[in-house]
C-alpha positions in Angstrom: 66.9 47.6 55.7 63.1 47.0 54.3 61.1 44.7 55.7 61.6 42.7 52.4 65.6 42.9 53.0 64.8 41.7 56.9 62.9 38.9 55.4 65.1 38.0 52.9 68.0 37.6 55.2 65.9 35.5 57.7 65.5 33.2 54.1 69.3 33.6 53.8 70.2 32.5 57.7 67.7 29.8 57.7 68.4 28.1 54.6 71.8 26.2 56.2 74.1 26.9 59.0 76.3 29.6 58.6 79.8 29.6 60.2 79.7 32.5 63.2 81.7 34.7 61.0 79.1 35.7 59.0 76.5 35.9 62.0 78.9 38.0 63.1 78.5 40.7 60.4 74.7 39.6 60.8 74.3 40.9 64.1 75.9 44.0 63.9 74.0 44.9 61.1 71.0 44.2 63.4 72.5 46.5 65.7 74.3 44.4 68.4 77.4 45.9 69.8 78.7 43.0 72.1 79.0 39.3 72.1 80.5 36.7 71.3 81.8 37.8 67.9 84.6 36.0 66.1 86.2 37.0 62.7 86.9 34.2 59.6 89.5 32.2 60.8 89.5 29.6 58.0 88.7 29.6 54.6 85.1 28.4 54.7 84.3 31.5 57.4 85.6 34.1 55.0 83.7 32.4 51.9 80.6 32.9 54.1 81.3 36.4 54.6 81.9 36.4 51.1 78.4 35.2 50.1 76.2 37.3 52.8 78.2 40.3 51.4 77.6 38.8 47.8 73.8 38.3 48.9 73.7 41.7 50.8 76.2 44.0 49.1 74.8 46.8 51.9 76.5 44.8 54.5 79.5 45.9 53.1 79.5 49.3 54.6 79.9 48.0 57.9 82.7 46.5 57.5 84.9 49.2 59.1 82.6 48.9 62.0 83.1 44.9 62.2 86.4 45.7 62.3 86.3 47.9 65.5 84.5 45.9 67.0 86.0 42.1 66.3 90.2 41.8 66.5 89.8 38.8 64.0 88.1 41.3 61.2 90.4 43.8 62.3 93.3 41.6 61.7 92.3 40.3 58.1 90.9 44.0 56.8 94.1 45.3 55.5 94.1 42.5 53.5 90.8 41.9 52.3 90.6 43.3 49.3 93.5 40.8 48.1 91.5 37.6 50.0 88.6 38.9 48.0 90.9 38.8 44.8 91.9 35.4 46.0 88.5 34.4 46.3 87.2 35.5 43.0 90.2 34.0 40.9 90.3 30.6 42.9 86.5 30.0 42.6 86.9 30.4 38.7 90.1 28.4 38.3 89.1 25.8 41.1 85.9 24.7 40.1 85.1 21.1 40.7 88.3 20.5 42.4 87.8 19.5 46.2 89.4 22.0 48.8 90.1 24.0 45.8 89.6 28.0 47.2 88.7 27.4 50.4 92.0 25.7 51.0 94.2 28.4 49.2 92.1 30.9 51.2 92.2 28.8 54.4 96.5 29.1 54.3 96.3 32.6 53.9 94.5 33.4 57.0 96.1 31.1 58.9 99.7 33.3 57.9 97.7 36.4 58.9 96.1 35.4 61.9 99.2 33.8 63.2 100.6 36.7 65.0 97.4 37.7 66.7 97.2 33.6 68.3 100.8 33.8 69.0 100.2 36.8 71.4 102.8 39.0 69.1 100.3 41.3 68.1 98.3 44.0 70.1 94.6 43.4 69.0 92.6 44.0 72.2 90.1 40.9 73.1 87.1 43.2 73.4 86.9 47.1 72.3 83.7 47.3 74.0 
C-alpha cells in the first residue's frame, strides 16, 4: 500500500466504528498474524467486509490468507461468492426497506456458521 492508500484507510477506519470483522481483514493486511480475530458472524459484519473490500478492492487478495488464519472466514469462504451475490441483489431490491439485506444475509450465516458453534465441525480455534 502507498502512503496515500495507508492514509486513506486511516480516513476509512476512523470515519465510524466498524464491526471487528472488518478490522479483522484490516489487520492482516497491516501484517498481523495473531489476535483476536473473528469472522462475520451476522449480516452487518459481512456488509462491512463488503464495503472495506468495495473501498479497497486490494484487500481482496488476502482473503485466502484471512481464511487460514480465522475459522469464521474459513467457514463462510466457500460460500462467498454466493453471499456476495446475495449482497449485491438484496441491496438493489431492498432499498429503503429496514433489515432488508442485512437480514436476508444475517440468516444465511447464521445456517453456515451453525455447525462450527454446534462443535460438529473441525475448524481449529487458532492456526497460529
Amino acid at each position: 500500500m502507498s502512503i496515500e492508500e495507508f492514509q486513506r484507510l486511516g480516513v476509512w477506519i476512523a470515519r465510524e466504528k466498524r464491526p471487528d470483522s472488518a478490522m479483522t481483514i484490516i489487520a492482516i493486511a497491516l501484517g498481523s498474524r495473531s489476535g483476536d480475530f473473528v469472522g462475520p458472524s451476522t449480516g452487518k459484519g459481512f456488509i462491512a467486509c463488503m464495503e472495506l473490500l468495495k473501498a479497497f478492492p486490494q484487500m481482496q487478495n488476502l482473503l485466502p490468507l484471512v481464511a487460514k488464519l480465522v475459522p469464521g472466514f474459513a467457514v463462510l469462504m466457500p460460500h462467498w461468492g454466493e453471499l456476495t451475490e446475495l449482497y449485491l441483489r438484496s441491496q438493489v431490491e431492498n432499498v429503503g426497506q429496514a433489515g432488508g439485506y442485512a437480514t436476508q444475509i444475517n440468516r444465511v450465516i447464521q445456517e453456515l456458521l451453525r455447525p462450527m458453534r454446534n462443535g460438529d465441525l473441525d475448524v481449529p480455534k487458532k492456526l497460529v
